[in-house]
C-alpha positions in Angstrom: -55.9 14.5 -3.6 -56.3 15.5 0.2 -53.4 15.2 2.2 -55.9 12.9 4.3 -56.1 10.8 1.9 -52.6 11.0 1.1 -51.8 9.5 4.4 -54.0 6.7 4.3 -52.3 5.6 1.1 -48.7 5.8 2.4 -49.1 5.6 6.0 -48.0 8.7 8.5 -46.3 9.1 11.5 -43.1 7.8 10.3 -39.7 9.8 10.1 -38.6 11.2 6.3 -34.9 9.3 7.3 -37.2 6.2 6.7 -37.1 7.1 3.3 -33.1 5.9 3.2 -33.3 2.9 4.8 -33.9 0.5 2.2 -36.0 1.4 -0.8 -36.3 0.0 -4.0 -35.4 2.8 -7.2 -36.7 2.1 -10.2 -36.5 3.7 -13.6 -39.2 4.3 -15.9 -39.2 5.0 -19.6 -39.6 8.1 -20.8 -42.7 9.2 -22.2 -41.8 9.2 -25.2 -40.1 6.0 -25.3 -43.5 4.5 -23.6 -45.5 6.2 -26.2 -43.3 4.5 -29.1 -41.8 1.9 -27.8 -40.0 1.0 -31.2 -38.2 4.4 -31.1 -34.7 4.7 -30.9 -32.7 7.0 -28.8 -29.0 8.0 -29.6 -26.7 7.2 -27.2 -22.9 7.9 -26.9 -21.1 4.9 -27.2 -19.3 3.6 -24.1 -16.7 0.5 -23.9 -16.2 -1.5 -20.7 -13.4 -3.9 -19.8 -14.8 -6.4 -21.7 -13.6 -5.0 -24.7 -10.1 -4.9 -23.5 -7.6 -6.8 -25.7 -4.6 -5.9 -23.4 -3.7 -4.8 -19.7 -0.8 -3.8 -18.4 0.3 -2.9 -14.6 2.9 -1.1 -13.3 3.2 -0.4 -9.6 5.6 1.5 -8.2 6.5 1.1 -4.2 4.9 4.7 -3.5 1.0 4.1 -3.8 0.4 5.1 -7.2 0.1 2.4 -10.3 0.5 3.2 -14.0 -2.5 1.4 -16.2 -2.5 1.0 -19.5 -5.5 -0.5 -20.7 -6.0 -1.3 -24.4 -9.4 -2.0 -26.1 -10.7 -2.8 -29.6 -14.5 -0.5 -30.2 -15.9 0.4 -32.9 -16.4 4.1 -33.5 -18.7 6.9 -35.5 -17.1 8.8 -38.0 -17.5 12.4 -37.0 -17.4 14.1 -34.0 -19.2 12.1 -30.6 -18.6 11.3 -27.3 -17.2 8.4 -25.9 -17.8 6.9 -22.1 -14.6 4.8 -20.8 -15.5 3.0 -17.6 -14.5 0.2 -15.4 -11.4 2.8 -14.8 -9.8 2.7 -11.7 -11.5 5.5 -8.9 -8.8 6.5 -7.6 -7.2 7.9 -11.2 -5.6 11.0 -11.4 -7.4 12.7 -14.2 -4.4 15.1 -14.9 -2.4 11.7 -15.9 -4.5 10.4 -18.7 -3.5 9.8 -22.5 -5.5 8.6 -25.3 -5.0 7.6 -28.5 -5.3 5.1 -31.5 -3.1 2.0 -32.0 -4.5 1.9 -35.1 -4.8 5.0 -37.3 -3.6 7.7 -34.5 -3.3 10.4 -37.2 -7.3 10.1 -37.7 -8.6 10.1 -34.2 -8.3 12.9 -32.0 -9.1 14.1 -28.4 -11.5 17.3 -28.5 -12.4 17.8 -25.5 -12.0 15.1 -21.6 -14.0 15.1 -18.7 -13.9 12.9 -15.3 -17.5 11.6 -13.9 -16.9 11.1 -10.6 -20.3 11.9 -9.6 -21.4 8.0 -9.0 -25.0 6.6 -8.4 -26.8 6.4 -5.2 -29.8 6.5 -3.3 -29.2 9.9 -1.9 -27.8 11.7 -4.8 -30.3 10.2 -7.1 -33.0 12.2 -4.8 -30.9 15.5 -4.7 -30.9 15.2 -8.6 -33.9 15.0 -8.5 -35.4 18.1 -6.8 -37.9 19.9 -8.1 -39.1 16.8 -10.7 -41.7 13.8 -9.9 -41.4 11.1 -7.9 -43.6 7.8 -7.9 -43.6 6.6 -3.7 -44.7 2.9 -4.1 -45.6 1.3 -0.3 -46.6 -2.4 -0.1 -49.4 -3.4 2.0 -51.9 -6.6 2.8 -55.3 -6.7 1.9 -57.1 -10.1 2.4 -53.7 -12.1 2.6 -52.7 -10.7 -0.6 -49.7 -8.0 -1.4 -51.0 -4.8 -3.0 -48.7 -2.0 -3.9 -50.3 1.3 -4.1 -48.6 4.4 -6.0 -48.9 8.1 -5.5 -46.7 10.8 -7.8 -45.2 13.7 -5.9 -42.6 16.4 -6.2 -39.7 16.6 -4.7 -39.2 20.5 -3.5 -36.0 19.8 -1.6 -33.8 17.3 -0.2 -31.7 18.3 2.4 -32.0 16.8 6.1 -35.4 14.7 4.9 -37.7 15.1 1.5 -40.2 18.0 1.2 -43.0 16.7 -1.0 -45.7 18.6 -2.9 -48.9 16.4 -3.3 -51.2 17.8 -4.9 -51.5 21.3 -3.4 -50.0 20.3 0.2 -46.9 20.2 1.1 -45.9 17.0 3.2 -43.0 15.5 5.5 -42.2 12.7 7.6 -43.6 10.4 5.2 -42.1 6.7 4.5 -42.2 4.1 0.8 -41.0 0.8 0.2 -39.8 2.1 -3.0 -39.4 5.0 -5.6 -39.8 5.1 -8.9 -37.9 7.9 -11.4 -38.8 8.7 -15.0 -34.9 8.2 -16.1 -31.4 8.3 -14.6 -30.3 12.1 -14.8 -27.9 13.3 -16.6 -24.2 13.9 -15.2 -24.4 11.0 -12.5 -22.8 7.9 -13.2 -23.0 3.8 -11.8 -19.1 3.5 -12.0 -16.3 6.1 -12.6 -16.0 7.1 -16.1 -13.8 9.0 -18.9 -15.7 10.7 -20.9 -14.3 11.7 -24.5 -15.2 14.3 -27.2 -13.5 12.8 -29.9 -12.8 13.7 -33.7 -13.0 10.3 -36.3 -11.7 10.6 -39.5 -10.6 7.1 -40.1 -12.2 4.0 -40.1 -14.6 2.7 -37.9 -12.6 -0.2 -36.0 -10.4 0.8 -34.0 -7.8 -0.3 -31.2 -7.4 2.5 -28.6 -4.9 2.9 -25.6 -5.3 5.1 -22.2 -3.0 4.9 -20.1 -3.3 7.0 -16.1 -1.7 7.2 -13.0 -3.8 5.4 -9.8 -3.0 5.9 -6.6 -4.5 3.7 -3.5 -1.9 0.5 -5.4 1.0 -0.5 -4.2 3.6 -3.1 -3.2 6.4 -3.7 -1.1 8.9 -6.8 -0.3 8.9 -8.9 2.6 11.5 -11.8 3.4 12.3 -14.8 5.1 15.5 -16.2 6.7 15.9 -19.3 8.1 18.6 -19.7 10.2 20.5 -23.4 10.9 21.0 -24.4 14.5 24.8 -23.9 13.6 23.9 -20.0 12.8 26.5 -20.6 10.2 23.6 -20.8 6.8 20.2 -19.8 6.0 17.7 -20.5 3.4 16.1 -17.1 2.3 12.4 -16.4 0.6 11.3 -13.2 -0.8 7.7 -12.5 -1.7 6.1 -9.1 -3.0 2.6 -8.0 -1.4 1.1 -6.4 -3.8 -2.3 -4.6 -2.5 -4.9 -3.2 -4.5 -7.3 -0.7 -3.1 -7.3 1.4 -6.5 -11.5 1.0 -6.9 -10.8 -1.4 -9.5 -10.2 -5.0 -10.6 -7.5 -6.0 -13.1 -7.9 -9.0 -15.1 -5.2 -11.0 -16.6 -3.2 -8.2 -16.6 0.8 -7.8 -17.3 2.0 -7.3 -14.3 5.5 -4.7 -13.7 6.7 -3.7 -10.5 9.2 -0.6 -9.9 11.8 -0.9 -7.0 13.3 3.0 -6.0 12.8 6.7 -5.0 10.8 8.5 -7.6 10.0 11.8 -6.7 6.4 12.9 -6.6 4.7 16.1 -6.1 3.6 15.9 -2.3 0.2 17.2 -3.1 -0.5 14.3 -5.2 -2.5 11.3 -4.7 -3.2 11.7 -0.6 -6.2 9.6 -0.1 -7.3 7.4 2.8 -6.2 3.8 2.6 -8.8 1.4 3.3 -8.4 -2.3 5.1 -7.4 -4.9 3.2 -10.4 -7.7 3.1 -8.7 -10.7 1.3 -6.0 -12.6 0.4 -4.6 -14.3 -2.6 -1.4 -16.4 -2.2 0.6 -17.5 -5.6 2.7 -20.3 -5.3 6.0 -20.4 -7.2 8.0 -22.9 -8.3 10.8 -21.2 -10.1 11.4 -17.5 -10.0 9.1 -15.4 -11.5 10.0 -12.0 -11.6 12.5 -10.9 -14.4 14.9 -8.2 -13.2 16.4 -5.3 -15.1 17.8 -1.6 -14.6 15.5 0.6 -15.2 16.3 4.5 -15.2 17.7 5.1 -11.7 15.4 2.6 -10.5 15.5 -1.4 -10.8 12.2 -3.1 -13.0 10.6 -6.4 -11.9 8.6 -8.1 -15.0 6.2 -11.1 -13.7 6.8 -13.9 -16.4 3.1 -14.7 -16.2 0.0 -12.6 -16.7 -2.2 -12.3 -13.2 -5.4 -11.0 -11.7 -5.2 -8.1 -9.5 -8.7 -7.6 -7.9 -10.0 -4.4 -5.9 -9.7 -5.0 -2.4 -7.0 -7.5 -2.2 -3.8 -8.3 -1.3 -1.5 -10.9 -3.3 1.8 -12.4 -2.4 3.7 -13.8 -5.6 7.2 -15.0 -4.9 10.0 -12.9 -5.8 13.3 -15.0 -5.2 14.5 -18.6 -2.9 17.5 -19.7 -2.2 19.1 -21.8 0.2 22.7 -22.6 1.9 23.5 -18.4 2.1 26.2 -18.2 4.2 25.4 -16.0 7.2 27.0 -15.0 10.4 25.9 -14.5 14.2 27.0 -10.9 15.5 26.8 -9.6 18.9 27.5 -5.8 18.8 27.6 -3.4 22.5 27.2 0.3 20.8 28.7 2.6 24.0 27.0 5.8 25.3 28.2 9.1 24.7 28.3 9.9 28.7 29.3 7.4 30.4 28.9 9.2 34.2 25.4 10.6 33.6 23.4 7.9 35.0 20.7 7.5 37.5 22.4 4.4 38.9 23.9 4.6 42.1 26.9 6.3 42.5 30.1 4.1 41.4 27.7 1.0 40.0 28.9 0.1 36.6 26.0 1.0 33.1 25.2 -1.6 32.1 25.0 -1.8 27.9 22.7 -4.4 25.9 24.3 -6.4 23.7 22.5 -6.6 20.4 22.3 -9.4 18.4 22.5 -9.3 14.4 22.5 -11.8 11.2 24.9 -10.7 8.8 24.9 -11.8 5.1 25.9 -10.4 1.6 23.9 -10.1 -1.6 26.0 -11.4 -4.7 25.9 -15.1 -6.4 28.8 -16.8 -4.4 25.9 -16.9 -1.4 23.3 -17.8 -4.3 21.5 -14.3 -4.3 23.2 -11.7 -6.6 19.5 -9.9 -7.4 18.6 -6.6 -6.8 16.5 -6.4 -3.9 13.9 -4.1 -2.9 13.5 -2.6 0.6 11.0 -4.6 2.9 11.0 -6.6 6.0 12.6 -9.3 6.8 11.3 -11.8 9.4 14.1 -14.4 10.9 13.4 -17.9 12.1 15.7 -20.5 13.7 16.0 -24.5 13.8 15.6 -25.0 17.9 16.3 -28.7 19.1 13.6 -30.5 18.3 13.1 -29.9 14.6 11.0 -27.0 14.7 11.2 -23.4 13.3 11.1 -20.1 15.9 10.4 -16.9 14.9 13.4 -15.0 16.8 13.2 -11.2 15.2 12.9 -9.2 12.8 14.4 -5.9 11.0 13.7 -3.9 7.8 16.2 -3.4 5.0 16.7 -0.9 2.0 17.2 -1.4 -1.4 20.2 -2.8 -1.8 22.1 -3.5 -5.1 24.1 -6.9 -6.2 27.1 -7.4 -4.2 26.3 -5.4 -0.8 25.6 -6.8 2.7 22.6 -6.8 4.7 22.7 -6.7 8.8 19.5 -7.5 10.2 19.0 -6.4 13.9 17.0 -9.5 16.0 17.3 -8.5 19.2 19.1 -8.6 22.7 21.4 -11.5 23.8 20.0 -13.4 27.4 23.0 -14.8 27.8 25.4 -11.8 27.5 26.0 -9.3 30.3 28.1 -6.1 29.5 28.9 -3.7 32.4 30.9 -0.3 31.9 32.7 2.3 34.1 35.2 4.9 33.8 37.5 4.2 36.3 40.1 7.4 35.6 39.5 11.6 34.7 42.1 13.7 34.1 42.2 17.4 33.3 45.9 18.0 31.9 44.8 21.6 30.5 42.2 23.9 29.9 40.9 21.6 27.1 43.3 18.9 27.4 41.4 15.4 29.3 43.0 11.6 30.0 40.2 9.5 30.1 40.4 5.3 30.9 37.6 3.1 30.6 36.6 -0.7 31.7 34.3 -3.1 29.7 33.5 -6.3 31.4 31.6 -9.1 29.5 30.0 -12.0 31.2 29.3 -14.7 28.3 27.0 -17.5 29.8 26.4 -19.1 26.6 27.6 -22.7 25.9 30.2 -21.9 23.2 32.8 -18.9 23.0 31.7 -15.7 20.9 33.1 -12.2 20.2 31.7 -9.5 20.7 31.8 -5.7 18.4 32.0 -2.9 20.8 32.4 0.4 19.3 32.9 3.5 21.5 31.9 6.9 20.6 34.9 8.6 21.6 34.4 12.2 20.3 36.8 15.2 20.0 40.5 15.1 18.8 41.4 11.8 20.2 44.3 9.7 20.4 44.7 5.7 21.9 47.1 5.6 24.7 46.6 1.6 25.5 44.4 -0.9 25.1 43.6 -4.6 26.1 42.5 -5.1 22.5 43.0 -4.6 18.9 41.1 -2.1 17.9 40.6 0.2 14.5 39.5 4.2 14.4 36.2 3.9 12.5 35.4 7.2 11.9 36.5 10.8 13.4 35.1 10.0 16.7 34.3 6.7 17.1 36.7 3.3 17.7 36.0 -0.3 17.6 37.3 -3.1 19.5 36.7 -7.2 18.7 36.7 -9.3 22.5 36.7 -12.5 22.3 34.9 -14.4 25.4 35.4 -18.0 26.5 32.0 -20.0 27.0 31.0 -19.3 31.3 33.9 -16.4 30.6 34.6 -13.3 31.1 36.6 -10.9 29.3 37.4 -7.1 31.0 38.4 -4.4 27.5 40.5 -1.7 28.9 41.3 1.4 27.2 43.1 4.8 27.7 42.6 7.8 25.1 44.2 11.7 25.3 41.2 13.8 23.7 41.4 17.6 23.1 38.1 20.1 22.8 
């Protein structure tokens, strides 16, 4: 065939990137296959998730997942291969155990290999360098569709196709579709474990692998409701649980881990990819189980649940209402109180944070284990409604210990410091006195934590207030402030350096 002619069959002039922009690729059978069609090919048997029988899940809170995946096959005697897909892309290959549920003395693993090598239109091309193509382009005739077919070889693939047609060699050329002979060996539609495997037992059997995933994991989040009295809170806990793993998990048994495990830092870096829906799960009762676990703390859903690639689901993880909570305005001081860019002899002045303060055990109706996450707070205003007014992150923190979440800076609260005395008695010996004036313009009294970084070998000379040593160099004082009051702390300290 002349390349003239070869032209007027497929068209010229367009680019060879037209060649990826949306063909068709088809497979043909093989010659032989065509010749015979009643002729049997052997083929290593493969099992798919819908021969699963059982699935369980177990995420931990550091983007990896542990799958075990069970399924009932039926197997050759003798040695063969098996393909295991509809596995998770993101599987660490390293991780992976097989065996047999049912006679695990009589099937054996020879030999394992990960096909990561997955199907598509470019890579089907490179494979197929230096074999035949069939270029298939669509054209009208006489208001009728015609397709028209030329065979070609493919010498080389790298920024466009190189064809051989007939003698010529030809670029630049465009088809609506391609056809290939067969799918080549070594590339795969889906990610798949593939098994040499020794059967000496029967042919049924139930088989287990189990891997580590990464691109899975969960985390808590949590809701407090605050009362208009700031005195009780209702509380919600939900786990997000998102699942970019390259795989779907169907009605699945469903674990979650809650603490530090420590993981080789070369493991399991890969890109995380946006989240694209969303699946809420109502509860009416709680629905994770909790139990110690190792160092760590084990939440068991009571229900078996879907977990599809590319999704994000919230299930509820605790509710309770009435905890007892309390409203905490805290000033933290600064370590040097006359470096300042204010003008000489102003006062600094200090924000006064704000903090919601609660403890975890069952006299507040909590008493669970609960895992780090963030917690949003909301508050009744006036007319009935609910305000979002800040929100903080916690740790995981056993039964029995208190949480202080951090909303924000007080309006209403003014706090103004100076040092109003310096004294060198010594070389290393200093008298130091300091004045802290709160302004409350709220419409009820409060108190207010102030704790003072003090530093060196300190002693209290006087004070306003009570106040306790918190640490080596830090003290704290509790000032009370009437409602449109003011309240001035005064305090006097000896330190040594």
């Amino acid at each position: 065939m002349r390349l003239a002619n070869v032209h007027k069959l497929l068209g010229a002039g367009l680019l060879a990137a037209a060649l990826l922009a949306a063909p068709v690729f088809l497979f043909h059978r093989t010659t032989a296959q065509a010749a015979n069609p009643s002729a049997k090919t052997e083929e290593q048997p493969g099992t798919t998730s819908s021969d699963q029988v059982d699935l369980a899940v177990t995420v931990y809170n550091s983007n990896i997942a542990l799958v075990r995946d069970v399924r009932q096959i039926d197997l050759p005697k003798g040695e063969f291969r098996l393909r295991f897909m509809d596995i998770a892309s993101s599987i660490n290959p390293a991780t992976v155990h097989f065996r047999s549920l049912t006679e695990p003395a009589r099937l054996g693993v020879i030999e394992q290999n990960y096909e990561y090598d997955l199907l598509e239109p470019q890579k089907l091309l490179q494979k197929y360098v230096g074999r035949e193509v069939t270029l298939v382009r669509m054209r009208q005739e006489s208001g009728t569709t015609k397709w028209d077919e030329v065979k070609a070889t493919l010498l080389a693939y790298n920024n466009g196709p190189v064809w051989k047609i007939s003698n010529e060699i030809v670029t630049g050329m465009s088809a609506d579709s391609y056809r290939f002979a067969e799918l080549p060996e070594n590339l795969y539609s889906r990610p798949t474990l593939l098994w040499s495997l020794e059967n000496s037992g029967g042919r049924r059997h139930k088989v287990e692998a189990s891997y580590l995933a990464g691109n899975m994991s969960w985390n808590a989040d949590y809701v407090l409701t605050v009362g208009r009295d700031d005195k009780s809170a209702d509380l919600d806990g939900w786990v997000t649980l998102v699942n970019n793993s390259g795989a779907a998990f169907k009605n699945a048994k469903l674990q979650l881990v809650a603490g530090d495990v420590h993981r080789l830092a070369e493991e399991y870096r890969r890109d995380a990819m946006a989240v694209k829906s969303m699946a809420m799960a109502a509860a009416e009762r709680p629905q994770f189980a909790q139990e110690a676990f190792s160092e760590y703390h084990l939440y068991t859903l009571g229900r078996r649940t879907s977990i599809f690639d590319k999704e994000s689901k919230q299930i509820s993880l605790l509710s309770s209402t009435g905890v007892p909570v309390e409203k905490v305005f805290v000033v933290e001081g600064q370590q040097f109180y006359y470096r300042n860019a204010q003008h000489p002899g102003s006062p600094l002045k200090d924000k006064v944070q704000v903090y919601f303060k609660f403890k975890n055990d069952q006299k507040s109706g909590l008493g669970m284990p609960m895992p780090a996450g963030a917690a949003r707070v909301y508050q009744a205003d006036s007319r009935g409604g609910v305000q979002f007014v800040g929100e903080d992150r916690i740790t995981h923190t056993p039964k029995d210990e208190s949480f202080s979440l951090h909303i924000g800076n007080a309006f209403d609260i003014v706090c103004e410091r100076k040092q109003t005395d310096f004294r060198r008695l010594s070389d290393r010996l200093y008298e130091m006195e300091f004045e802290i004036t709160l302004r409350n313009h709220k419409d009820r009294a409060i108190t207010v934590e102030v704790n003072e970084p003090i530093g060196g070998d300190w002693e209290m000379l006087q004070s306003t207030h009570k106040w306790i040593k918190t640490d080596a160099w830090a003290a704290r004082f509790q000032v009370p402030v009437e409602k449109d009051g003011t309240s001035v702390l005064k305090y006097r300290i000896r330190a040594h350096w």
